[in-house]
C-alpha positions as CSV (number, residue, x, y, z in Angstrom):
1,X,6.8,0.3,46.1
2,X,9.2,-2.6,46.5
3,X,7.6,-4.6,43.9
4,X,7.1,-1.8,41.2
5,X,11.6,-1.4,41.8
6,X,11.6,-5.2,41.3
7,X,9.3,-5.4,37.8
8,X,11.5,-2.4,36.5
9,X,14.6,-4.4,37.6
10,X,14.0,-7.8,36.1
11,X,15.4,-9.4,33.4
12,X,14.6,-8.7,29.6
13,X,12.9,-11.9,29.0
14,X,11.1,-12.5,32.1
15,X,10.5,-10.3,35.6
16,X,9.5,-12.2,38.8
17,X,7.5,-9.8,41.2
18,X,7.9,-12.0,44.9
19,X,5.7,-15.2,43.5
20,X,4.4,-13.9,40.3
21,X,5.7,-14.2,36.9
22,X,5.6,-11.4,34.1
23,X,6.6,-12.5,31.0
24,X,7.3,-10.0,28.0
25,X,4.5,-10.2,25.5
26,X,5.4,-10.6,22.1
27,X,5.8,-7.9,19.3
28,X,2.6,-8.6,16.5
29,X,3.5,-8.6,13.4
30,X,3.5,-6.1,10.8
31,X,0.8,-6.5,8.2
32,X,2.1,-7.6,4.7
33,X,2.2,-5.6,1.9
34,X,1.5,-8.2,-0.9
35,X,4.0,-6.6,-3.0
36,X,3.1,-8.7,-6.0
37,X,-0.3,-7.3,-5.9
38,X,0.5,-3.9,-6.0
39,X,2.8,-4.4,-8.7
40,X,0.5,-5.9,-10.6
41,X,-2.1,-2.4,-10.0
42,X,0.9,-0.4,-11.1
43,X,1.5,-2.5,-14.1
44,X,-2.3,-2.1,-14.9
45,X,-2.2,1.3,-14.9
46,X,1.3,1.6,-16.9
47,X,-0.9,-0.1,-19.3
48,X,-4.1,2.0,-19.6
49,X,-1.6,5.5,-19.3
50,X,0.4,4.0,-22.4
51,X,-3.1,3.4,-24.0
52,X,-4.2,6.9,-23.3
53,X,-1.0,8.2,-24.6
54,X,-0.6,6.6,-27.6
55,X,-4.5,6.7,-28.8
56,X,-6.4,9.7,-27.4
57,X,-6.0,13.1,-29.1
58,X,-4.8,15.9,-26.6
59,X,-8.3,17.3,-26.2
60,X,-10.0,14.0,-24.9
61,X,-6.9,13.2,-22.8
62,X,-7.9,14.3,-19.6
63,X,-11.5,12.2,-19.6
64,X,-9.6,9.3,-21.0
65,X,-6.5,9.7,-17.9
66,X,-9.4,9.8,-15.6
67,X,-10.9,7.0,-16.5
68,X,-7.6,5.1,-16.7
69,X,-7.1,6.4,-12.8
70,X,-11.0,4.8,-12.5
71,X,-10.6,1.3,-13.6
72,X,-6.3,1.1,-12.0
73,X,-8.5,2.2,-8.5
74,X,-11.1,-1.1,-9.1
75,X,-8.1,-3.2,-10.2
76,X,-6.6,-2.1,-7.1
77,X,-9.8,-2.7,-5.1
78,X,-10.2,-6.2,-6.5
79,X,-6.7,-7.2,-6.0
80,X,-6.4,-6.3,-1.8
81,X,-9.8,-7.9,-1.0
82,X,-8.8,-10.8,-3.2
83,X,-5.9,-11.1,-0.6
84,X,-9.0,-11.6,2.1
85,X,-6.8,-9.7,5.2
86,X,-8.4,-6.8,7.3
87,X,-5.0,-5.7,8.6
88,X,-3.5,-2.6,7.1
89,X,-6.4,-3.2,3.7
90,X,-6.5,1.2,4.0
91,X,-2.6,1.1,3.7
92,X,-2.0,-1.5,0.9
93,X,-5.1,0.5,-1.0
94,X,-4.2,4.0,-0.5
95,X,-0.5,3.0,-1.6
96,X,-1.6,1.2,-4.5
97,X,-4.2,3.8,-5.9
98,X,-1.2,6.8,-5.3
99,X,1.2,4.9,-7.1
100,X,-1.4,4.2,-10.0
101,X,-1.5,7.8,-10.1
102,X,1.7,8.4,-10.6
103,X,2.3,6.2,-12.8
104,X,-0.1,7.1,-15.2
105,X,1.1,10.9,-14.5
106,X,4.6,9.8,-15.4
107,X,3.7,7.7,-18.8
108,X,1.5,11.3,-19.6
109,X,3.8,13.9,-19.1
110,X,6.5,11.3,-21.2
111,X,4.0,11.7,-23.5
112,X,3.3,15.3,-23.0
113,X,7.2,16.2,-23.5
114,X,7.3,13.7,-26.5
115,X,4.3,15.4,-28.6
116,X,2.2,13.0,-28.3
C-alpha cells in the first residue's frame, strides 16, 4: 500500500516509487483535419448545386441534386485518401460528405425560394 500512496503523491512530471521511475506519458496528437481539403469538397459541391440550380428544370432537379451529392462524395473520397493518413480518415469523410450536403441543400432551397 505504501507504494500505491507514493505513485498518487508524486510529482506531475515524474513519480518515484522507492527505486523505480514513472514518467508521465505523453498526450498523442489529435488527427488533422486537412481543412483545405474539405474546403475544397465544399467548394465542389457549391459548384455542382449552383449547376443544378441554374440548368435543370424543377421536375429533373432531384435526380440531378442526387447526383451532384454522388460525384461531391467521390471528390470527397479522393481528396482524404489523397492525404494518405489512417487516423480519423471516417471523421474528415463523414464531415466532408455532411457538409457537401448541406451545401448543395442550401444553394437549392436559395434557388427554390428564388423560382428558379
Amino acid at each position: 500500500m505504501r507504494r500505491l500512496r507514493d505513485y498518487i503523491s508524486g510529482a506531475v512530471g515524474v513519480a518515484v516509487c522507492h527505486d523505480v521511475v514513472v514518467t508521465e506519458t505523453a498526450i498523442p496528437e489529435k488527427h488533422p483535419w486537412h481543412v483545405p481539403r474539405l474546403i475544397t469538397a465544399w467548394a465542389v459541391a457549391a459548384v455542382f448545386g449552383v449547376m443544378v440550380t441554374l440548368w435543370v428544370p424543377g421536375e429533373a432537379r432531384f435526380q440531378w441534386l442526387a447526383l451532384a451529392v454522388g460525384v461531391s462524395t467521390l471528390v470527397t473520397f479522393a481528396l482524404q485518401l489523397g492525404t494518405a493518413q489512417r487516423v480519423g480518415f471516417i471523421s474528415r469523410t463523414s464531415f466532408s460528405v455532411a457538409g457537401s450536403v448541406v451545401v448543395i441543400a442550401i444553394i437549392d432551397g436559395i434557388g427554390v425560394l428564388l423560382g428558379r
